[in-house]
C-alpha positions as CSV (number, residue, x, y, z in Angstrom):
1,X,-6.1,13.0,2.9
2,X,-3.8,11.4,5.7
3,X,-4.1,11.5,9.5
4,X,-5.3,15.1,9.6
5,X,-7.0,15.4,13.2
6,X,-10.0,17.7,13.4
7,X,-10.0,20.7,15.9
8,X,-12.4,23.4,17.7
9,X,-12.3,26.4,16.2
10,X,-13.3,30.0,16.8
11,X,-15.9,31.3,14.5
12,X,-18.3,33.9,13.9
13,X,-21.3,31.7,15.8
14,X,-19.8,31.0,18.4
15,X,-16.2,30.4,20.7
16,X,-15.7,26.8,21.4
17,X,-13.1,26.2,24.2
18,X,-10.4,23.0,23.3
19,X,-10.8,20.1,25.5
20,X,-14.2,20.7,26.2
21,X,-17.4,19.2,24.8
22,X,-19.9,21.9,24.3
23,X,-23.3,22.1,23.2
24,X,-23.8,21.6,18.8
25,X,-25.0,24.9,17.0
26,X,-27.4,22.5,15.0
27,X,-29.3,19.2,15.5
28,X,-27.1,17.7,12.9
29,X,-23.5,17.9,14.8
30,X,-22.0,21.3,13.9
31,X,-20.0,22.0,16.6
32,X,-18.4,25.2,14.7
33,X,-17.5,26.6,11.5
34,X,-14.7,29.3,10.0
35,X,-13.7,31.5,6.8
36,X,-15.7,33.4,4.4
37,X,-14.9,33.8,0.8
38,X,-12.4,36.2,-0.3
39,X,-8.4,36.8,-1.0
40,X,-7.8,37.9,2.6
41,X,-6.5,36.2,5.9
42,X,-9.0,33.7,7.1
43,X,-10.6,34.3,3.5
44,X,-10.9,31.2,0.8
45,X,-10.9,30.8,-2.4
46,X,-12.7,27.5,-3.2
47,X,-10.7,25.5,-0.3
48,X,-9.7,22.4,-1.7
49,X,-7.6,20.5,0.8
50,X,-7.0,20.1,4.3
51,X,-4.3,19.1,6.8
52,X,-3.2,19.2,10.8
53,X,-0.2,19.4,12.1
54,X,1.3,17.5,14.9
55,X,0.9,20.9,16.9
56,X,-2.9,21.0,16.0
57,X,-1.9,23.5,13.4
58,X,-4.5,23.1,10.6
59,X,-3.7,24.0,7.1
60,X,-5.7,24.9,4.2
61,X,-4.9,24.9,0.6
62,X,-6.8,26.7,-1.8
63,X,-7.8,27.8,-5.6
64,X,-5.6,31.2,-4.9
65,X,-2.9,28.7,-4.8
66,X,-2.2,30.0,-1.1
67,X,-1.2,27.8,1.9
68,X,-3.1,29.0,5.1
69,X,-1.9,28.2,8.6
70,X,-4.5,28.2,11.6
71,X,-3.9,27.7,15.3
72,X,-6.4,24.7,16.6
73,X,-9.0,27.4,17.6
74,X,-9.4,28.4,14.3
75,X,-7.9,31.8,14.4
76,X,-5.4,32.8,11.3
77,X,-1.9,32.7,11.9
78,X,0.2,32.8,8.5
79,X,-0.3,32.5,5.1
80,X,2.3,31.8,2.2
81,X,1.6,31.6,-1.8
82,X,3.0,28.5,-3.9
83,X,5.8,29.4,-6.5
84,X,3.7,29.6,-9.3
85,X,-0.2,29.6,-9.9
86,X,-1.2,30.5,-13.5
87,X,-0.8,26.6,-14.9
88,X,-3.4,25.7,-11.9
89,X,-3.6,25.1,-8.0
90,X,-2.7,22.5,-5.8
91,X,-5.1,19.7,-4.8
92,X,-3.5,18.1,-1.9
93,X,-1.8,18.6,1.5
94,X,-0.1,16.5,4.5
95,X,1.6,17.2,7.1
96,X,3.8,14.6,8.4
97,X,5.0,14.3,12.3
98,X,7.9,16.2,12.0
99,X,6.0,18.8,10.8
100,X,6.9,19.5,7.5
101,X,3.9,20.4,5.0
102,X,3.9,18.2,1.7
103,X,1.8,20.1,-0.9
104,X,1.2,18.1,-4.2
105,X,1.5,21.3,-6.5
106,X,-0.8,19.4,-9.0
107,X,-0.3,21.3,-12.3
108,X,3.0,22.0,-12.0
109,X,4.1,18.3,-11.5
110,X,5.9,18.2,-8.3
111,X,5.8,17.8,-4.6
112,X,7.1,21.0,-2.4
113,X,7.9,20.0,0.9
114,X,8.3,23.3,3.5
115,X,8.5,24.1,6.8
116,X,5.6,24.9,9.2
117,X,5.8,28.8,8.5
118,X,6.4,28.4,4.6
119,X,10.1,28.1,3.6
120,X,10.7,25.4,1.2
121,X,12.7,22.8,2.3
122,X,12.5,20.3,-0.8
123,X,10.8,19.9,-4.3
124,X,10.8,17.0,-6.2
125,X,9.1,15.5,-9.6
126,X,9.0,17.1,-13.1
127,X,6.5,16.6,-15.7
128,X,6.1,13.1,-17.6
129,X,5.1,9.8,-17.0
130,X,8.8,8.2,-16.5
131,X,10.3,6.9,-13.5
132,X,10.5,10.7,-11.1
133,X,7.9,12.1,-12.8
134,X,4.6,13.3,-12.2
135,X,1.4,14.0,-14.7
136,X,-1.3,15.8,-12.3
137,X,0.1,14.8,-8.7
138,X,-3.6,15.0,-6.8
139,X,-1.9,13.9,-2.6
140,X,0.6,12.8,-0.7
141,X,1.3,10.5,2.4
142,X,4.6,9.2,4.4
143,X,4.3,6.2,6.1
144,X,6.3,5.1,9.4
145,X,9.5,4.6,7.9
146,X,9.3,8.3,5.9
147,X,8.2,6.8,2.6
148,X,6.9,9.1,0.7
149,X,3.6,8.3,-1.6
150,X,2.2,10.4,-4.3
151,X,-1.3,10.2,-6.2
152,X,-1.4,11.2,-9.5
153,X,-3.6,11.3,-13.1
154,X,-4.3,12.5,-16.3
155,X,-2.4,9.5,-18.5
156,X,-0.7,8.5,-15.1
157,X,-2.9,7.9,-12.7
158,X,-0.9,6.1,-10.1
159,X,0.6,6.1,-7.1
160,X,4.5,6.1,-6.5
161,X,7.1,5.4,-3.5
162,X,10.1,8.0,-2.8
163,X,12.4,7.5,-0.2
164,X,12.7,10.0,2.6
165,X,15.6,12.3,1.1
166,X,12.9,12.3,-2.5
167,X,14.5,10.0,-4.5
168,X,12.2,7.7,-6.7
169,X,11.7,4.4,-5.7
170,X,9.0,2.7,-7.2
171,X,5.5,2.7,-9.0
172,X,3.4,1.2,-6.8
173,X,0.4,0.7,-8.2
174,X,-0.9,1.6,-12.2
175,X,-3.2,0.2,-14.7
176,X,-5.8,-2.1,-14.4
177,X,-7.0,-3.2,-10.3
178,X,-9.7,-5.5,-9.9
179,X,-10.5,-5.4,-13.1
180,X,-10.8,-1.7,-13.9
181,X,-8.3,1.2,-15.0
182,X,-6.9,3.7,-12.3
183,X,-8.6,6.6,-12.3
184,X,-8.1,9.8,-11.1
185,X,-6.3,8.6,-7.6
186,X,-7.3,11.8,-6.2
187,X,-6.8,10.8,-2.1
188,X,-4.6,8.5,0.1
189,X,-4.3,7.5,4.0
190,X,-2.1,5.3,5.7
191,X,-3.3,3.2,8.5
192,X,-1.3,1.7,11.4
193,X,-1.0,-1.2,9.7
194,X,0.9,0.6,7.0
195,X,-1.4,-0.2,4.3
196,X,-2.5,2.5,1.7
197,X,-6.6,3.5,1.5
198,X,-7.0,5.0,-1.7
199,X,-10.1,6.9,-3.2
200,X,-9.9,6.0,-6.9
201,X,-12.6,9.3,-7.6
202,X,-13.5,8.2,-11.7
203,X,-14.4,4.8,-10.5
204,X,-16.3,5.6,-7.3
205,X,-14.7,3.1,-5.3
206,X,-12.3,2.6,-2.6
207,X,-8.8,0.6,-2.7
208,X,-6.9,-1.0,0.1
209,X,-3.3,-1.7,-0.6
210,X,0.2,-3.1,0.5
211,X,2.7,-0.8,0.5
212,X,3.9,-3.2,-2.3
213,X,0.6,-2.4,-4.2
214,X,-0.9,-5.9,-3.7
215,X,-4.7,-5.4,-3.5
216,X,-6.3,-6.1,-0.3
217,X,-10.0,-4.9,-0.4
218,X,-11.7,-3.0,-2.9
219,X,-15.6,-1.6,-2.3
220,X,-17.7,0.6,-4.2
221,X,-19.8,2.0,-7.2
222,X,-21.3,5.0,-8.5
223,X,-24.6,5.8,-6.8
224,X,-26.5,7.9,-4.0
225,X,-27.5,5.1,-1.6
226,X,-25.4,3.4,1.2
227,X,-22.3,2.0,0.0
228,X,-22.5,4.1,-3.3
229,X,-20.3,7.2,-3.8
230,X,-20.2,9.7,-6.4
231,X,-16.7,10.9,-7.1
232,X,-15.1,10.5,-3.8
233,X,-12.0,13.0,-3.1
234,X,-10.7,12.3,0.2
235,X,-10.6,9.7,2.6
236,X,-9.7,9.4,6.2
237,X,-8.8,6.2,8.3
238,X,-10.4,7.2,12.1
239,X,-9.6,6.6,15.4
240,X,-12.8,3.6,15.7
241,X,-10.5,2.3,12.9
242,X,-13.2,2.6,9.9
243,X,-13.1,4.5,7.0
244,X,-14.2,8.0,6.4
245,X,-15.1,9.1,2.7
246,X,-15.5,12.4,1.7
247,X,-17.9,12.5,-1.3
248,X,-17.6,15.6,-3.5
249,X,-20.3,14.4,-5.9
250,X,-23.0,13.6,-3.5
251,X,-21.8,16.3,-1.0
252,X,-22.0,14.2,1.9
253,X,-19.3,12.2,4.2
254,X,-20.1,8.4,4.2
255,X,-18.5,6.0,6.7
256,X,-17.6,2.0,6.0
257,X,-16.1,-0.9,7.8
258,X,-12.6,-1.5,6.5
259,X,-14.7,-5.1,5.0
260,X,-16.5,-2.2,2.8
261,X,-19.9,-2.5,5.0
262,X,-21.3,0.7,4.8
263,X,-22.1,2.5,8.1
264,X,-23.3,5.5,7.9
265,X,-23.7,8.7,6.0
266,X,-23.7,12.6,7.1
267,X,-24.5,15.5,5.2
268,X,-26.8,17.1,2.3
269,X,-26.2,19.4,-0.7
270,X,-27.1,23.1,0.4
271,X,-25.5,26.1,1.7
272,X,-27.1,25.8,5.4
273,X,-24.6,24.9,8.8
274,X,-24.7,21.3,8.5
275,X,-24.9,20.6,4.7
276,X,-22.1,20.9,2.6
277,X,-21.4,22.4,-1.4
278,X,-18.8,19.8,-3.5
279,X,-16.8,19.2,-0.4
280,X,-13.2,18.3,-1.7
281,X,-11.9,17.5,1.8
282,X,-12.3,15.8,5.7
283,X,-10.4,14.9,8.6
284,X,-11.2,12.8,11.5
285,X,-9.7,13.2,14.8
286,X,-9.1,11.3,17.6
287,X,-11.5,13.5,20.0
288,X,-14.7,12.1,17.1
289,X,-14.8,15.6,16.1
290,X,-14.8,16.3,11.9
291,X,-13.1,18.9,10.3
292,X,-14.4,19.5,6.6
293,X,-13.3,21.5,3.9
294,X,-16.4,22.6,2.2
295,X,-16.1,24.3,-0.7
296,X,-18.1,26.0,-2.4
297,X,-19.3,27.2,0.6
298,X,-15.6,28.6,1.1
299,X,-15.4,27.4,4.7
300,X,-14.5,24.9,7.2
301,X,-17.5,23.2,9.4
302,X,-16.4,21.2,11.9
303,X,-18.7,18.2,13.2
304,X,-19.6,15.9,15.4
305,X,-22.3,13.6,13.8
């Protein structure tokens, strides 16, 4: 979800040094790996989105509704728990390049925006399917101008503009798109050309829109073979300037062409370094290295394929 770059991180395996270019622990790519599960720091609780700051911080959001901050090598820094958890947990993260954390705080219909060690700065959105409000908010992105977008579902499912001070602006994009319903929005990215990459998850496809909501591409279908997905939950626009899926139902990362020519895929369902459980998040960054949020596993791997 977003421009989240991937780090090197320390972990129990082994220490892997930024800015250099060591040696894979496995013959698929792992490069390194942190967490465990549990309600401590460094600990997760089904992690269930991911985010970097423009400080390398990463961020982690989990199902103990809890915010983690990490410093590039993987190491825990802070943690800070959302306002309110028994309704449900938050889905999505960004942070934008000012540094202030977005978390769609899904089932409480809102967007809190804080500061890199956890004050809240902003909230905005209240329950409803109005203009301003929010059903299930599932992500967030903010394009160059500070535009704020926001996923949603559950009778919504859409995607809305708000300005940079979080005033409503605009649906931009509801109901039927190339023929099919919206549903279940559940990941965005913005890519230097300010258009919008959406993962519409129920329809295992991928969207490419204007920030108007005009459709520019649209690829995609349920399935396990190239160019197939099965509920895809985040999505990434990389460096090479193709597209990065993260599949939850096929637990695997799959890569296309932005024409929707399939590439590539990496990853297999099993609890080994190198295969992944119902991974709900990924980020690419620019160094080709792949941070993924893989979650029933409660941990982070992070990859080079």
């Amino acid at each position: 979800m977003s421009v989240r770059y991937a780090v090197l991180c320390v972990t129990p395996l082994a220490f892997v040094t930024a800015g250099c270019d060591p040696p894979a622990l496995t013959p698929t790519g792992v490069r390194a790996v942190f967490g465990t599960q549990g309600l401590g720091p460094g600990a997760f609780v089904y992690p269930r989105a991911i985010a970097v700051g423009p400080d390398r911080g990463i961020y982690v959001v989990d199902k103990s509704a809890r915010v983690q901050r990490f410093s590039p090598e993987g190491e825990f820094e802070t943690l800070w728990n959302m306002p309110q958890r028994k309704a449900g947990k938050p889905v999505g993260i960004w942070v934008g390049p000012d540094g202030r954390v977005y978390v769609a705080d899904t089932h409480y219909s809102r967007v809190i925006v804080y500061d890199r060690d956890g004050r809240e700065l902003a909230r905005f959105g209240q329950p409803g399917t109005g203009d301003g409000e929010f059903m299930l908010p599932t992500d967030v992105v903010v394009d160059a101008d500070g535009f704020i977008y926001v996923s949603e579902y559950n009778g919504n499912d859409r995607i809305t503009r708000w300005s940079p001070d979080y005033k409503f602006v605009s649906v931009v994009v509801a109901g039927k798109v190339a023929g099919q319903a919206l549903a279940r929005p559940a990941a965005m990215d913005i890519d230097a050309e300010q258009t919008l990459w959406v993962v519409d998850a129920c329809n295992h496809r991928i969207l490419r829109l204007d920030c108007s909501g005009r459709l520019l591409a649209c690829f995609g279908e349920m399935g396990e073979g190239a160019g197939q997905m099965r509920y895809p939950y985040d999505i990434s626009v990389t460096p090479q300037g193709t597209i990065m899926v993260c599949e939850y139902g096929n637990s695997r990362l799959q890569w296309f062409a932005m024409d929707g020519t399939p590439l590539g895929t990496w990853g297999s369902r099993g609890r080994k370094l190198g295969q992944l459980w119902a991974p709900w998040g990924a980020a690419v960054g620019s160094d080709g290295n792949i941070c993924i949020v893989d979650s029933l596993n409660s941990r982070i791997q992070i990859v080079r394929p």
